[in-house]
Backbone as XML, in Angstrom:
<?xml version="1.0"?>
<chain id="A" units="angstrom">
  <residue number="1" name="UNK">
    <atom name="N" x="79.910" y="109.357" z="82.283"/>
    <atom name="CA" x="80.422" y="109.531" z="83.622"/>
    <atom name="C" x="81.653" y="108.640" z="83.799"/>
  </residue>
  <residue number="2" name="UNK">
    <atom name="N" x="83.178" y="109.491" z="84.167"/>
    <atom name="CA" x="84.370" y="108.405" z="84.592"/>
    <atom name="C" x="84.139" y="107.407" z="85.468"/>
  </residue>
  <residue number="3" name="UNK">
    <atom name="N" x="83.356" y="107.461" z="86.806"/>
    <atom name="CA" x="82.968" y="106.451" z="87.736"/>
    <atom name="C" x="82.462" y="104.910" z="86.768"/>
  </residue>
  <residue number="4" name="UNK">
    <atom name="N" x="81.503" y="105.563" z="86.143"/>
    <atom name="CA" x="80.573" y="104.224" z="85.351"/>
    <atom name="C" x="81.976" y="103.529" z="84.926"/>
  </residue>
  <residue number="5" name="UNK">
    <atom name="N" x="82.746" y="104.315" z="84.307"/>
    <atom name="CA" x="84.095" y="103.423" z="83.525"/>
    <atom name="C" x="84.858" y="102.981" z="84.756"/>
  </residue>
  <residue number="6" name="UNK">
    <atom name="N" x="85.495" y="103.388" z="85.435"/>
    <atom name="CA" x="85.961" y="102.719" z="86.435"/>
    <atom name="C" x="85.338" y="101.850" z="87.304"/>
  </residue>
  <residue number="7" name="UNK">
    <atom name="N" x="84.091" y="101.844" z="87.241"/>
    <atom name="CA" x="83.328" y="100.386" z="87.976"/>
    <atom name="C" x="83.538" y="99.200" z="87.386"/>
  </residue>
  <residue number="8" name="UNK">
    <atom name="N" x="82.830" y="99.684" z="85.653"/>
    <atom name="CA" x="83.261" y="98.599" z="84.704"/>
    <atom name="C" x="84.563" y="97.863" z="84.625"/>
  </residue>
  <residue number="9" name="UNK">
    <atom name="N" x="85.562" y="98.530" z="84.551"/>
    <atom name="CA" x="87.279" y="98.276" z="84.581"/>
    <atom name="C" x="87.116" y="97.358" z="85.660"/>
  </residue>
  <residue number="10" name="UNK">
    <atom name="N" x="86.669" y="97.972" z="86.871"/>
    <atom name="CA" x="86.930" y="97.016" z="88.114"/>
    <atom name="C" x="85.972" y="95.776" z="88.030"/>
  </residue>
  <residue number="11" name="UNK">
    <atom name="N" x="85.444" y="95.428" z="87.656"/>
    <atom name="CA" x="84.215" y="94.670" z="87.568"/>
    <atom name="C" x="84.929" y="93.339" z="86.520"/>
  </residue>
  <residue number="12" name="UNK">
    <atom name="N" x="85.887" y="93.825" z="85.784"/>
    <atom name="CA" x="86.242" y="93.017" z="84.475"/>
    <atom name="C" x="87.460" y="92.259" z="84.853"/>
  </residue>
  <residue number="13" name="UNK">
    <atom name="N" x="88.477" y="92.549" z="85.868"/>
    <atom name="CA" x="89.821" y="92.366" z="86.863"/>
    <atom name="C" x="88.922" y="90.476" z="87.590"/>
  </residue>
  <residue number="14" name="UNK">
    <atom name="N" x="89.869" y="90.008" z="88.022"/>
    <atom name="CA" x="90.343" y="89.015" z="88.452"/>
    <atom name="C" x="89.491" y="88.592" z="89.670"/>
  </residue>
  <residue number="15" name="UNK">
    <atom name="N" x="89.498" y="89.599" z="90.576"/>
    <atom name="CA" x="89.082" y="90.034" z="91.747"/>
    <atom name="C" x="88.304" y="91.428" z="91.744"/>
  </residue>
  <residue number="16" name="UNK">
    <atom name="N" x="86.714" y="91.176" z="91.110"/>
    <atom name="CA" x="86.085" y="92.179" z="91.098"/>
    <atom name="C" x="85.901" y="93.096" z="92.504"/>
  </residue>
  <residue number="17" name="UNK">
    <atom name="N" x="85.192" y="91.941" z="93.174"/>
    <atom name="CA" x="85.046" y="92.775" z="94.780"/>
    <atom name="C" x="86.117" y="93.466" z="95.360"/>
  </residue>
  <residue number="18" name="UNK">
    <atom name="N" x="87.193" y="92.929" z="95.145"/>
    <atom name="CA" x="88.472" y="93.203" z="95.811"/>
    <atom name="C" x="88.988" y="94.897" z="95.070"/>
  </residue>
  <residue number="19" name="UNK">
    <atom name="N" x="88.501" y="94.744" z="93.249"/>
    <atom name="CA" x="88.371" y="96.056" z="92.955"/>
    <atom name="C" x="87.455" y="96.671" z="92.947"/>
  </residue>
  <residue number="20" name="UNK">
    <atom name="N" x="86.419" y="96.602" z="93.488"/>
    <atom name="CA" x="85.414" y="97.589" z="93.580"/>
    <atom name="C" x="85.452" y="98.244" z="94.390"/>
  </residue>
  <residue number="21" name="UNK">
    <atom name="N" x="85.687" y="97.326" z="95.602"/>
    <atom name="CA" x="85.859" y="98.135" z="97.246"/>
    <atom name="C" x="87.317" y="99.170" z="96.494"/>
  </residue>
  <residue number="22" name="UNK">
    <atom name="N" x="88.544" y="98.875" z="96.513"/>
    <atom name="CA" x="89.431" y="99.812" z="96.185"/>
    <atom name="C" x="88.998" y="100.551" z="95.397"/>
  </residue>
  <residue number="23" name="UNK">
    <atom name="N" x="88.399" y="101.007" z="94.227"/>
    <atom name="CA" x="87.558" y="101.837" z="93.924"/>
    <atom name="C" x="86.672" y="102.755" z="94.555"/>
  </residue>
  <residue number="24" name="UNK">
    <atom name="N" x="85.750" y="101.932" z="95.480"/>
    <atom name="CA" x="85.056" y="103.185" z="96.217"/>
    <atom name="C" x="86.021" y="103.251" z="97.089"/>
  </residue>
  <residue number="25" name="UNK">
    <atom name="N" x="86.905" y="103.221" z="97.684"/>
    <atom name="CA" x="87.730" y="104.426" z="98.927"/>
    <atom name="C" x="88.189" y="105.115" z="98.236"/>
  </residue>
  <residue number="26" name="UNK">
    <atom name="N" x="88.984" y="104.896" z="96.872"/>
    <atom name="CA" x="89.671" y="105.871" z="95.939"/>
    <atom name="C" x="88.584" y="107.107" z="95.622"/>
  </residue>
  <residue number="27" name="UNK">
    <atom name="N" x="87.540" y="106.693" z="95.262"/>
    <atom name="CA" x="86.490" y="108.073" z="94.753"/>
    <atom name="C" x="85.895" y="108.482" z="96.231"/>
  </residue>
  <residue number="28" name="UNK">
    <atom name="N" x="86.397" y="107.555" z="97.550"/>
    <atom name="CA" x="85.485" y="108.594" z="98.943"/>
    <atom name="C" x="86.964" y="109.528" z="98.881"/>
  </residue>
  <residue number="29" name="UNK">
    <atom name="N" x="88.001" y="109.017" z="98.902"/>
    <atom name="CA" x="89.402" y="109.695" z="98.926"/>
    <atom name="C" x="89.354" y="111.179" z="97.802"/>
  </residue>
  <residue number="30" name="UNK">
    <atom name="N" x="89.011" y="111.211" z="96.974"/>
    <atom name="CA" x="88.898" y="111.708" z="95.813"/>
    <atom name="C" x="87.036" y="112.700" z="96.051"/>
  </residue>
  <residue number="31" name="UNK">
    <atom name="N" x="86.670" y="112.892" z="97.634"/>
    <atom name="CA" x="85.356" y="113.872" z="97.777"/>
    <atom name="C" x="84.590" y="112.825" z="97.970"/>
  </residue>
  <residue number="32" name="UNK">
    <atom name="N" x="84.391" y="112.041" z="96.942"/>
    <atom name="CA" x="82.623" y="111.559" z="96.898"/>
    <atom name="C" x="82.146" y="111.317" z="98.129"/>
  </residue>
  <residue number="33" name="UNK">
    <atom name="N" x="80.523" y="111.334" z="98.274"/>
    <atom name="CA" x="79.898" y="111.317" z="99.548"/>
    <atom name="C" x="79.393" y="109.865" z="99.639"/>
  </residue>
  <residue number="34" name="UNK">
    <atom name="N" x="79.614" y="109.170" z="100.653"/>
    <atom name="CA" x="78.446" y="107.848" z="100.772"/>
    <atom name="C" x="77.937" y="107.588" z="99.821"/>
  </residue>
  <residue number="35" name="UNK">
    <atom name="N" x="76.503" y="108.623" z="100.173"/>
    <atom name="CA" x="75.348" y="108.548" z="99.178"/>
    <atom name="C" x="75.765" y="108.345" z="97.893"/>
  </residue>
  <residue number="36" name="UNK">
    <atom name="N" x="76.307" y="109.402" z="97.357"/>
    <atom name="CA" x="76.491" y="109.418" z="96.207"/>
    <atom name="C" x="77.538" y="107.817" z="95.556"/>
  </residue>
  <residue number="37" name="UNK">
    <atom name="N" x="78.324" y="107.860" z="96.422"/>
    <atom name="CA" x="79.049" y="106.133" z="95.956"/>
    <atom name="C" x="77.997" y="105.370" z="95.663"/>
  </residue>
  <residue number="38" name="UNK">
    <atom name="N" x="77.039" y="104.957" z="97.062"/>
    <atom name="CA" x="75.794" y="104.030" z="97.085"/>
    <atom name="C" x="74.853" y="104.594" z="95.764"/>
  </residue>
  <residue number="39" name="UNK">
    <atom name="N" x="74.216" y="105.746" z="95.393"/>
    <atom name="CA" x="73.789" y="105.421" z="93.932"/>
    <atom name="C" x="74.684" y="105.524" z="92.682"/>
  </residue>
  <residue number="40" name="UNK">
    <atom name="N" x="75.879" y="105.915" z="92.835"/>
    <atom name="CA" x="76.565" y="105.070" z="91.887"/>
    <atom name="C" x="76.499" y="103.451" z="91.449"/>
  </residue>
  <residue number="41" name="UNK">
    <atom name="N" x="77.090" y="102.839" z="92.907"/>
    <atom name="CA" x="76.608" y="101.570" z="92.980"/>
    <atom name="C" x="75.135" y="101.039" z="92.619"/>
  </residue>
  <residue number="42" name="UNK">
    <atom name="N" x="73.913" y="101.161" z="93.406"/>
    <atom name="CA" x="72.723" y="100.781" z="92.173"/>
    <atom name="C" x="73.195" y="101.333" z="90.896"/>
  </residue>
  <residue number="43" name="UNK">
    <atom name="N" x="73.342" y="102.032" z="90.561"/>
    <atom name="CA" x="73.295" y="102.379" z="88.594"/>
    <atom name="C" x="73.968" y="101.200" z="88.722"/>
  </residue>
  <residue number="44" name="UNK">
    <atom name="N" x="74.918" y="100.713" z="88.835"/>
    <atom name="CA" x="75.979" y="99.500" z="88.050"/>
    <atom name="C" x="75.097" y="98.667" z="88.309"/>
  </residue>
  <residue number="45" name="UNK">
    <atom name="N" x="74.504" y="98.122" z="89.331"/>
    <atom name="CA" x="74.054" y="96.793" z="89.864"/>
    <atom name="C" x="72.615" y="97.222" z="88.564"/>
  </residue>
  <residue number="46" name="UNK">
    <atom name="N" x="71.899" y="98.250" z="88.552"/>
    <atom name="CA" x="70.784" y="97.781" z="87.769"/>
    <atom name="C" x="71.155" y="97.510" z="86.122"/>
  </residue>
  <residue number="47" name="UNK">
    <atom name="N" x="72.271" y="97.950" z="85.801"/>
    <atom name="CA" x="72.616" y="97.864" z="84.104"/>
    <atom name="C" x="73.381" y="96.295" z="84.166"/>
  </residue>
  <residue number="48" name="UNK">
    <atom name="N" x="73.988" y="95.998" z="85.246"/>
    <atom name="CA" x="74.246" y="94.276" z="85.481"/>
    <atom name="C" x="72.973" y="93.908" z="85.105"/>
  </residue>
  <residue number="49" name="UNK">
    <atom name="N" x="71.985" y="93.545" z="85.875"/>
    <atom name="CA" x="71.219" y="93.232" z="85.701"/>
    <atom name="C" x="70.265" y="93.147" z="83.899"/>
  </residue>
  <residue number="50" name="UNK">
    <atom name="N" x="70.189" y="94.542" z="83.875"/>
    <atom name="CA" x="70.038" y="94.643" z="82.182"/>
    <atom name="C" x="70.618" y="94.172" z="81.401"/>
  </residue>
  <residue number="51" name="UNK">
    <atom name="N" x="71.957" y="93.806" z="81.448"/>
    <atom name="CA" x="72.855" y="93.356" z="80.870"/>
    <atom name="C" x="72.859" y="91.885" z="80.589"/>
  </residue>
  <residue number="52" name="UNK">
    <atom name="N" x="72.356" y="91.660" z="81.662"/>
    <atom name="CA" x="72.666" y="89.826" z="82.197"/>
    <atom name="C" x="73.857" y="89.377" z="82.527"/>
  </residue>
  <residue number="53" name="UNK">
    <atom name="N" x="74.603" y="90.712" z="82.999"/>
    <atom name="CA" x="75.907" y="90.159" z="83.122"/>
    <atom name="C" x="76.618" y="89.149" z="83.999"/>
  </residue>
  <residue number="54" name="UNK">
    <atom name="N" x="77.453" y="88.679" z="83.986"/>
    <atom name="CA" x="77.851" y="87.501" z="84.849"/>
    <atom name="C" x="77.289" y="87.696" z="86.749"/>
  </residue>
  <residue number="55" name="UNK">
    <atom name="N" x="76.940" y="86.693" z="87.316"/>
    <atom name="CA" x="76.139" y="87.037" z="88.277"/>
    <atom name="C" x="77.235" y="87.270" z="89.670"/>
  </residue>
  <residue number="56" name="UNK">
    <atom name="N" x="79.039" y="86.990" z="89.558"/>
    <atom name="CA" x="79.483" y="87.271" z="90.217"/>
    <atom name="C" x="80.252" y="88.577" z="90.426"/>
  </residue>
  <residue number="57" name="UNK">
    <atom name="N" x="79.655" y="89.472" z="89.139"/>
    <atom name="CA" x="79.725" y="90.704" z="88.872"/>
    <atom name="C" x="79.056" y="91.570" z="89.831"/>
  </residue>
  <residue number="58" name="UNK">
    <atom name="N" x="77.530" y="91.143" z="89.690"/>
    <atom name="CA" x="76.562" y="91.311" z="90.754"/>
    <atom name="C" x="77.004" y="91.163" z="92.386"/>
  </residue>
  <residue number="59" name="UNK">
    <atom name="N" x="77.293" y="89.784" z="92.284"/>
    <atom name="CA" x="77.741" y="89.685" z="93.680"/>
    <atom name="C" x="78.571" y="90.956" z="94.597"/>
  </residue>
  <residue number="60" name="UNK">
    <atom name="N" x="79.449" y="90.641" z="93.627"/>
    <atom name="CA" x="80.936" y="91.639" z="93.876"/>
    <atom name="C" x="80.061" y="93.066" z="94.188"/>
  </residue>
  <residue number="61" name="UNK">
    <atom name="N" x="79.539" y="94.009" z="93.013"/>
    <atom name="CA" x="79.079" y="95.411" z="93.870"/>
    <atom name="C" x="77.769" y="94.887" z="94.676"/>
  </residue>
  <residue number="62" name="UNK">
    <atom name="N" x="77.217" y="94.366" z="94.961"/>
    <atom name="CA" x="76.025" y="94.074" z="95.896"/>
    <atom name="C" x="76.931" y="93.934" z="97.784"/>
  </residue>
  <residue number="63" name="UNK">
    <atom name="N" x="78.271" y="92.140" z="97.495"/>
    <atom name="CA" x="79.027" y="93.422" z="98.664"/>
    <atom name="C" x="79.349" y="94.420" z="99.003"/>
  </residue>
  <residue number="64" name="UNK">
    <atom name="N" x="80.084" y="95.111" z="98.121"/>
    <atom name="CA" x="80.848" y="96.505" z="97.978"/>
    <atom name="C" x="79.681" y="97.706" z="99.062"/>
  </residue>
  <residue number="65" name="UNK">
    <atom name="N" x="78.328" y="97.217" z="98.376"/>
    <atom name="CA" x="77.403" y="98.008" z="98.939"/>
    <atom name="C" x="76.628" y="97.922" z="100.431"/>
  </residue>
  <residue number="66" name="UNK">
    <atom name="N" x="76.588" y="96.528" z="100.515"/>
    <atom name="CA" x="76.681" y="96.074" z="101.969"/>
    <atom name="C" x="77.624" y="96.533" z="102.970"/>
  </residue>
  <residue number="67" name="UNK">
    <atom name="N" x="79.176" y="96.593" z="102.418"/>
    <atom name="CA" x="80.165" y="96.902" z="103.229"/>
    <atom name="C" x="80.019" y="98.838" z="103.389"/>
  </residue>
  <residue number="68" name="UNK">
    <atom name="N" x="79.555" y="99.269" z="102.260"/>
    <atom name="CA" x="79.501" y="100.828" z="102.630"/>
    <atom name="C" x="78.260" y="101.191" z="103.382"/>
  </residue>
  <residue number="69" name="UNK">
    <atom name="N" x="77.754" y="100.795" z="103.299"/>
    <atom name="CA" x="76.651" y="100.461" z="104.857"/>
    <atom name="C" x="76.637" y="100.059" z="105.881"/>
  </residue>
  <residue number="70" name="UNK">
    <atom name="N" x="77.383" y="99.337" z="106.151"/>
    <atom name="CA" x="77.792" y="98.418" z="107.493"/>
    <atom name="C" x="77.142" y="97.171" z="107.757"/>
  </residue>
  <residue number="71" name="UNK">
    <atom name="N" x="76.518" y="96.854" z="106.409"/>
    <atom name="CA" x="75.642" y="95.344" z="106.766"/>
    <atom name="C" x="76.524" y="94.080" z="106.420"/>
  </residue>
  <residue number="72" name="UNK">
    <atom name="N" x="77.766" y="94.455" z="106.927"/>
    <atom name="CA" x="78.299" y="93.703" z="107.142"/>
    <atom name="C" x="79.310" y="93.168" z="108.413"/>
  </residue>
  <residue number="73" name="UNK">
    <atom name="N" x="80.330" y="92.029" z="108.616"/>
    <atom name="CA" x="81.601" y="92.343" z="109.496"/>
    <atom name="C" x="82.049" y="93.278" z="109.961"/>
  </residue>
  <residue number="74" name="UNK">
    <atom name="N" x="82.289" y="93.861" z="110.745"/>
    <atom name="CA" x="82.756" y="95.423" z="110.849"/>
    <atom name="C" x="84.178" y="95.310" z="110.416"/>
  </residue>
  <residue number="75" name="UNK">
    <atom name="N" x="84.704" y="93.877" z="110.212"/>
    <atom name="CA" x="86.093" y="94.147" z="109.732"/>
    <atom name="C" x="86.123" y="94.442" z="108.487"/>
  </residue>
  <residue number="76" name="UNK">
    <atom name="N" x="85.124" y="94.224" z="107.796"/>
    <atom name="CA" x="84.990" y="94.144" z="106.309"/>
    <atom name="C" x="83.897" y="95.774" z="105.640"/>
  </residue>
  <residue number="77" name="UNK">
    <atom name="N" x="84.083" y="96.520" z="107.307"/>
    <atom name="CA" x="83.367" y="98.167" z="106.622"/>
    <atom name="C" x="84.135" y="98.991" z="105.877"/>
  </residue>
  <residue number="78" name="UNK">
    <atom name="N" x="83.778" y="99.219" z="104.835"/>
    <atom name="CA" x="84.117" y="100.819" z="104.127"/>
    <atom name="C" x="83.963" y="102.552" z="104.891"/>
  </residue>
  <residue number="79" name="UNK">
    <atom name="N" x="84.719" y="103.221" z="105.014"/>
    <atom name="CA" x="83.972" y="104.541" z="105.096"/>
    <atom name="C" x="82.962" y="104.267" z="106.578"/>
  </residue>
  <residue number="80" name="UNK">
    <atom name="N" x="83.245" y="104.041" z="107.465"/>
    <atom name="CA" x="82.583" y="104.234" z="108.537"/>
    <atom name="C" x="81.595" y="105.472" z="108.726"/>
  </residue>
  <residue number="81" name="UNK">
    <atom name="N" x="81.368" y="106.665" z="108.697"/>
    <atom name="CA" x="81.159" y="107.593" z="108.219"/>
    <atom name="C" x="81.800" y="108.374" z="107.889"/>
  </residue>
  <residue number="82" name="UNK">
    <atom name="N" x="80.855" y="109.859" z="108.019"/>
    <atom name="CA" x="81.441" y="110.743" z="106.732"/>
    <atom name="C" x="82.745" y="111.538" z="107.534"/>
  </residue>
  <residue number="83" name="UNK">
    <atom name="N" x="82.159" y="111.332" z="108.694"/>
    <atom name="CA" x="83.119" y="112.092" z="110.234"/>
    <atom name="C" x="84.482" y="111.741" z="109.718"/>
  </residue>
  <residue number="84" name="UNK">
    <atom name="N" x="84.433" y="109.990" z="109.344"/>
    <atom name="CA" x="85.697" y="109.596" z="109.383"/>
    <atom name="C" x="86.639" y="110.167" z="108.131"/>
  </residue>
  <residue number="85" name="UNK">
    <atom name="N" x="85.732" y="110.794" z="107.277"/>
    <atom name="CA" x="86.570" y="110.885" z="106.111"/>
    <atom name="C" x="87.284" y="112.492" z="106.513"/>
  </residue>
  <residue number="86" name="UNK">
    <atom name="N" x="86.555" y="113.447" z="106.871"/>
    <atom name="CA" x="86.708" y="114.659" z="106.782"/>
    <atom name="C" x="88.482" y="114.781" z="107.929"/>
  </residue>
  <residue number="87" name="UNK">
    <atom name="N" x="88.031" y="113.799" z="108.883"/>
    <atom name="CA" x="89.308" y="114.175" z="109.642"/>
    <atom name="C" x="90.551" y="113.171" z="109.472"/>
  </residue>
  <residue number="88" name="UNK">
    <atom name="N" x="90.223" y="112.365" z="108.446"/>
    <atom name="CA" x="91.305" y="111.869" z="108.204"/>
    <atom name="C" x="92.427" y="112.329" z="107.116"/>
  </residue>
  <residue number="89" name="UNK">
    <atom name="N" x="92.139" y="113.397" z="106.784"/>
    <atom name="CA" x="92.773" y="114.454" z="106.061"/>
    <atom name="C" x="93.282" y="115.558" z="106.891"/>
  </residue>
  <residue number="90" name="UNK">
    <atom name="N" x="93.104" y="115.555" z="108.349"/>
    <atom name="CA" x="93.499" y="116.659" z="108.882"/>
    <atom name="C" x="94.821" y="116.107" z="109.700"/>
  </residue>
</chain>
């Protein structure tokens, strides 16, 4: 799956969080649904985990996933909903 590679890519950068979030608007930009971002996101977070990979790897999509939910700042939301995506193309 290209996503899995582009998580990884972003995950490996300087500023993981900073590329992950730009990542998921690029693939909500690019169709993807919420949902489908959010289990994208677990798959990465559970093969981190398998992995043992560095734990601010973790960090980084564990925000990413908070913010596409809203459990976070509202300044710091992704994708508000799906409403927002469909008409921001119109």
């Amino acid at each position: 799956m290209i996503e899995n590679e582009r998580c990884e890519r972003a995950l490996q950068t300087k500023e993981p969080e900073e590329a992950s979030r730009a990542l998921v608007l690029d693939l909500a930009k690019e169709g993807r649904k919420k949902a489908d971002l959010y289990a994208l996101l677990e798959n990465v977070v559970a093969r981190l985990r398998a992995s043992h990979a560095p734990e601010n790897q973790e960090d980084a999509v564990l925000n990413v996933m908070d913010a596409l939910t809203g459990w976070c700042h509202p300044d710091a939301r992704l994708i508000p909903d799906e409403s927002s995506l469909s008409s921001s193309g119109s």
